[in-house]
Each structure stands twice: as structure tokens, then as C-alpha cells.
C-alpha positions as CSV (number, residue, x, y, z in Angstrom):
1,X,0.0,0.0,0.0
2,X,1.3,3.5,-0.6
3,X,-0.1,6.7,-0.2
4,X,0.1,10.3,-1.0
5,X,0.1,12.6,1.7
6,X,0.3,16.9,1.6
7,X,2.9,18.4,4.0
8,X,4.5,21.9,3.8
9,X,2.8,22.7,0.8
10,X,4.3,19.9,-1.4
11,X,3.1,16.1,-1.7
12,X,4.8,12.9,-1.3
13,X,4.2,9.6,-2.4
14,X,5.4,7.3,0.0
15,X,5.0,3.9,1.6
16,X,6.1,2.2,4.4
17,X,10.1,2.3,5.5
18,X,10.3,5.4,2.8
19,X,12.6,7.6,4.3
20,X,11.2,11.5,3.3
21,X,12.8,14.4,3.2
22,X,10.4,17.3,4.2
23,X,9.9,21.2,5.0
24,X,10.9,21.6,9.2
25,X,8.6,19.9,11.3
26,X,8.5,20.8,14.7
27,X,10.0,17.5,16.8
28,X,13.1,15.9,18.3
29,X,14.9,12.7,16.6
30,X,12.5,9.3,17.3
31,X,9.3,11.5,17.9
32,X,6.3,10.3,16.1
33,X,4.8,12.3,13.2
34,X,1.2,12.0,11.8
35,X,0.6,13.5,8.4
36,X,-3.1,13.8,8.4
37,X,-3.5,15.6,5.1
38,X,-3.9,12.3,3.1
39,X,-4.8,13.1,-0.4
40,X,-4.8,9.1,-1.8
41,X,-4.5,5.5,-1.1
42,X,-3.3,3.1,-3.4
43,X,-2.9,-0.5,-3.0
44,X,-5.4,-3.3,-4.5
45,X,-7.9,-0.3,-4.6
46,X,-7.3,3.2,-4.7
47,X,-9.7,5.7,-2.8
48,X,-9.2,9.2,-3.4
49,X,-9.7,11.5,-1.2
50,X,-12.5,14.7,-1.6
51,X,-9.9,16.5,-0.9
52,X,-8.5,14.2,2.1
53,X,-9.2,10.5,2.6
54,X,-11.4,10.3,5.7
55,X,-9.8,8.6,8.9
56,X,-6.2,7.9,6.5
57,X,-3.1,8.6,8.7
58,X,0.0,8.5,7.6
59,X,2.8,7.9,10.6
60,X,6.4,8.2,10.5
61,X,9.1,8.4,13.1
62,X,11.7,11.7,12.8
63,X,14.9,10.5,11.6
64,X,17.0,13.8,12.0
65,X,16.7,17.6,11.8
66,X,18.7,19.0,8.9
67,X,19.4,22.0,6.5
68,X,19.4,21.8,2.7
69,X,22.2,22.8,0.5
70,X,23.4,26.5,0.4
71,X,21.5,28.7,-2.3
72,X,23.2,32.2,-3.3
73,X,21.1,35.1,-4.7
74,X,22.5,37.8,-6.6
75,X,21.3,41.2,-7.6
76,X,23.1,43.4,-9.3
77,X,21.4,47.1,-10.7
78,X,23.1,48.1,-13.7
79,X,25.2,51.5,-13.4
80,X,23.7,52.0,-10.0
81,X,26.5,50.9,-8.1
82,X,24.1,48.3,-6.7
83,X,24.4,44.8,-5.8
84,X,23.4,42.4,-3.3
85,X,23.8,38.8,-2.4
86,X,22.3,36.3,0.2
87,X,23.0,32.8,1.7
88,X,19.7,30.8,2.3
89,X,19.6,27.1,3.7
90,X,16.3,25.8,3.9
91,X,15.1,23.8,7.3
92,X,14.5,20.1,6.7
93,X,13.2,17.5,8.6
94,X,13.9,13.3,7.8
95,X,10.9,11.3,8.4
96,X,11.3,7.5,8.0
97,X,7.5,6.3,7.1
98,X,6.3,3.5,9.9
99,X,2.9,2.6,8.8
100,X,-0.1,3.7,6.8
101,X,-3.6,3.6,9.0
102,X,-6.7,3.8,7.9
103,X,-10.5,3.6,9.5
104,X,-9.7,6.6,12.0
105,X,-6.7,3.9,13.6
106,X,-3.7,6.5,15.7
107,X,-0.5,5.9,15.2
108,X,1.4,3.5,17.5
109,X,4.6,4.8,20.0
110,X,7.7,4.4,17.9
111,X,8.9,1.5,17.5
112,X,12.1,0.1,19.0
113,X,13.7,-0.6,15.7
114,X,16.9,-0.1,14.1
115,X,18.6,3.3,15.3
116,X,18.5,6.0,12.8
117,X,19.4,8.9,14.6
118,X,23.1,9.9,15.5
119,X,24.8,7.2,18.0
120,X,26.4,8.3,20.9
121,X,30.0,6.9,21.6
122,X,30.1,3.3,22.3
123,X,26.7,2.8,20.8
124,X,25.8,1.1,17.6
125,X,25.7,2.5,14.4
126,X,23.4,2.2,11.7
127,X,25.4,1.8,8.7
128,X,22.4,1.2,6.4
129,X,21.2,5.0,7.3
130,X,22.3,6.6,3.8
131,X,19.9,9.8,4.7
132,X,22.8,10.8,6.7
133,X,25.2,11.7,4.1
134,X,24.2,15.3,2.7
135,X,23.2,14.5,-1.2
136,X,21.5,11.8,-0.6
137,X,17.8,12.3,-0.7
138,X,14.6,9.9,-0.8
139,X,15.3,9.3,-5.0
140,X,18.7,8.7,-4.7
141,X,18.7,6.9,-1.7
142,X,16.1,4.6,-3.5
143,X,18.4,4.1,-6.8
144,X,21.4,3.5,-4.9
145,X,19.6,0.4,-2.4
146,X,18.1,-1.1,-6.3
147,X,21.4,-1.0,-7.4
148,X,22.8,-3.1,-3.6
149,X,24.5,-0.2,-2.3
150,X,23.6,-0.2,1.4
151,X,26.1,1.1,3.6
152,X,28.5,3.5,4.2
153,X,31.3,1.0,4.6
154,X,30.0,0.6,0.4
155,X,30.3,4.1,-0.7
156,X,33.5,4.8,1.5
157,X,35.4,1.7,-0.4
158,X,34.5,3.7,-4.3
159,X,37.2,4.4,-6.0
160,X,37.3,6.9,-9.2
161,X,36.4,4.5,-11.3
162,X,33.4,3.4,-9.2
163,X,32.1,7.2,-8.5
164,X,32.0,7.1,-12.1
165,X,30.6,3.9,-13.2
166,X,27.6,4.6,-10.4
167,X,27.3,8.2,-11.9
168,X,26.9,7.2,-15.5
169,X,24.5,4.0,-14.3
170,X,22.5,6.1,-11.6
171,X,22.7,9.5,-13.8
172,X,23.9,10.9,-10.5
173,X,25.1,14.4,-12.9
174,X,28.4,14.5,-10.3
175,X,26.5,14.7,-7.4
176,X,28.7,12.3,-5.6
177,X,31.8,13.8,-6.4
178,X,31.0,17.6,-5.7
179,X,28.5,16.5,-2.4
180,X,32.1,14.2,-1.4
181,X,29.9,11.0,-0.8
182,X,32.9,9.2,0.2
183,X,34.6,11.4,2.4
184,X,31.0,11.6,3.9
185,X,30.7,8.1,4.5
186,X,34.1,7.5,6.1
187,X,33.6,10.5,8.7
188,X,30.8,9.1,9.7
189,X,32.0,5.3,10.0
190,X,35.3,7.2,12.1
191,X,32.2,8.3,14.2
192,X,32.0,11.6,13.2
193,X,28.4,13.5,13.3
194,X,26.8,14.3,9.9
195,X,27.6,17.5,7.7
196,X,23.7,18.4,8.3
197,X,25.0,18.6,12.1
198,X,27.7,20.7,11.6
199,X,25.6,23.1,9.7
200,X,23.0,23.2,12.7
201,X,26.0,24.3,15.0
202,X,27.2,26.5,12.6
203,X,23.7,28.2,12.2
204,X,24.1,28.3,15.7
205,X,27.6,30.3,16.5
206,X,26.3,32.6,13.5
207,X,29.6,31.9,12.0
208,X,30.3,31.4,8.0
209,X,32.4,29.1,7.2
């Protein structure tokens, strides 16, 4: 069963273990979230909604809080000695999708499954959690698991020839190479925190960097 749900002005089509990347929703990591704005189900029979799908709930548990890429706007008024630019990050939330209810159903308490969130030292890591690596969004993270690459240990091992096999394959347009997938994936496996992190603390100091 899949569904298609409305959140932050955009819409999703997602089922369960989907991991979504969405506009900031208010919530710490391994919170619940209901989307309640439930547009469609699919499955065996699809009900469409009028606009929503009465007593559809779509539940997910909050994977991380992060920051999209950097976007630079530039104005410049000809002869008028005038000229301005701006750095703009936009405010993400991850949302790993648990379970599609229907027939009024709330969602359940999250579920004690495999972490997704940071690990604290001496904890386990979850190695499969490809979210974490800045780049790698819902799409991608999906044509990189069809194609068996499930870890970081994987991505950390590529070599050139492998970043570029997977980017002609994939059609990743150099995404891995200029968003440093690898180097991603072995600070992370050395324990470091996410890039996405380090731009939260950044935001924070109110430094540039």
C-alpha cells in the first residue's frame, strides 16, 4: 500500500520504511509524526480523497533535523553601483514512514527498531542510514539500495572508477563527487556526526564558514 500525503505545501508519495525528506517539522529525533492531510491511497484499490481521505493517517518516526544545500542570490542594478547577495539554507526535517492507518486507527509509540538517529559513543551505528550523508535524498537513496549499495562501509570503499561507473548508471550528474559522498561516509564510520549537524552548529555560532 502506498499513499500520497500533503505536507509543507508539497506532496509525497510514500510507503512504508520510505525515508522523506520534508519542510521543518517541529520534533526531536525518534518522535512520532502523523501527516493527516492524506490526499490518496493506493494499493489493491485506490480511494481518493475529496480532498482528504477520511480517517487515512500516515505515521512516521523523525529520523534527523537538517538543513538543505546552500542557495546564493544575486542582484546586481546596472550603473547604479548596486548589488546584493544572500546565503539561504532551507530547514529540513527526515521522516522515515512506519505505517499507513486507515479507519480513523492512531499511530502506534515508535517502535524500537533499528537506530536511525546519531549514535552516541560506544553505541551502535546504523550503517544502512544513507539519509545521513548530505546528497543523498529519498530518490537517490532509492536508486542507490536497487542497485545493492547499502552502507557506508560501500560508498566509503568507491574508488574513481566506481564514483564514475555509479554516476553514468544512476545518472547521479556528479552529485557524488561535488557532495564528497565518500569522504561523507568515512567520517561518519570514524564516528564523526553528519555534515547536516555541523551546519545546525554552525547556524548556531552565526559563524560562516
Amino acid at each position: 500500500m502506498f499513499a500520497v500525503i500533503k505536507t509543507g505545501g508539497k506532496q509525497y508519495t510514500v510507503a512504508a520504511n520510505d525515508v522523506i525528506t520534508v519542510e521543518r517539522l517541529e520534533g526531536n529525533p525518534g518522535d512520532v509524526i502523523a501527516f493527516e492531510t492524506v490526499l490518496m491511497l493506493g494499493g489493491e484499490k485506490a480511494v481518493i480523497g475529496s480532498p482528504t481521505v477520511a480517517g487515512a493517517t500516515v505515521a512516521g518516526e523523525l529520523v534527523e533535523q537538517a538543513r538543505g544545500p546552500k542557495v546564493i542570490s544575486f542582484k546586481k542594478r546596472r550603473r547604479q553601483n548596486s548589488k546584493r547577495k544572500k546565503g539561504h539554507r532551507q530547514d529540513l526535517t527526515i521522516v522515515r514512514i512506519t505505517e499507513i492507518l486507515t479507519d480513523g486507527k492512531k499511530p502506534s509509540a515508535a517502535k524500537a527498531a533499528k537506530p536511525v538517529a546519531l549514535a552516541a559513543a560506544g553505541e551502535a551505528r546504523d550503517e544502512s542510514n544513507l539519509s545521513l550523508i548530505a546528497g543523498i535524498g529519498p530518490t537517490i537513496e532509492k536508486k542507490l539500495r536497487a542497485a545493492g549499495i547499502t552502507s557506508w562501509s560501500q560508498i566509503a570503499a568507491w574508488g574513481e572508477a566506481d564514483i564514475a561507473k555509479w554516476d553514468e548508471e544512476l545518472k547521479l550528474r556528479g552529485r557524488a563527487t561535488r557532495e564528497e559522498w565518500v569522504e561523507q561516509a568515512k567520517e561518519l564510520l570514524a564516528g564523526k556526526p553528519p555534515r547536516a549537524k555541523a551546519d545546525q552548529a554552525e547556524l548556531a555560532s552565526g559563524e560562516d564558514r
